[in-house]
C-alpha positions as CSV (number, residue, x, y, z in Angstrom):
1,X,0.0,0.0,0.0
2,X,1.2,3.2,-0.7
3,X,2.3,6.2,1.7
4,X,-0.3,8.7,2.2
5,X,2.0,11.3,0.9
6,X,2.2,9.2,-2.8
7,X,-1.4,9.5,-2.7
8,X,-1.9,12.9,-1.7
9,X,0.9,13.7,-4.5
10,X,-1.1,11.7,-7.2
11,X,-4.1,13.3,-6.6
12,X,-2.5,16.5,-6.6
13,X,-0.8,16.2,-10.1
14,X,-4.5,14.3,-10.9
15,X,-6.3,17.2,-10.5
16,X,-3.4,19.7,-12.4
17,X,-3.9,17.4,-15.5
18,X,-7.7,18.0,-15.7
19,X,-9.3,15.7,-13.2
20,X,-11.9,18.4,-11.4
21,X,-12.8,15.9,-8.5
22,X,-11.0,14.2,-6.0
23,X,-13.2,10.9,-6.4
24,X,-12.2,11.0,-10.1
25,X,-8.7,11.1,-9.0
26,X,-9.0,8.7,-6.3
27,X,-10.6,5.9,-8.7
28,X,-7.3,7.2,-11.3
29,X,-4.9,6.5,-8.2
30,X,-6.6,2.8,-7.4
31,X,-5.8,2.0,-11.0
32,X,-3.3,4.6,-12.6
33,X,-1.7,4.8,-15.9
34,X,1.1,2.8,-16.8
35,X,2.8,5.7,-17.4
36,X,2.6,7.2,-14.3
37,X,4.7,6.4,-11.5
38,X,4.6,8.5,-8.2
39,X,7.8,8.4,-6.4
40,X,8.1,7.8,-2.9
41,X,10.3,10.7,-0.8
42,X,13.1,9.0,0.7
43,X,14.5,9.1,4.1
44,X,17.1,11.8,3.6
45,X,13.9,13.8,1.6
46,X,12.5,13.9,5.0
């Protein structure tokens, strides 16, 4: 499962590349694009 901040961060970018409601990006984040990949922060981003 991801991090809360991945999630948070794709539903961020979701909504800056025309989704207009979280839901929308939520259901985009249960299944996402191959092409996307969010990128977990590591420790040292922290």
């Amino acid at each position: 499962m991801k991090s809360d901040y991945a999630r948070k961060k794709y539903i961020e970018i979701a909504k800056e590349i025309g989704f207009n409601t979280a839901e929308m990006a939520k259901k985009a984040y249960a299944d996402p694009p191959v092409s996307f990949n969010p990128v977990e922060p590591s420790v040292e981003d922290l």
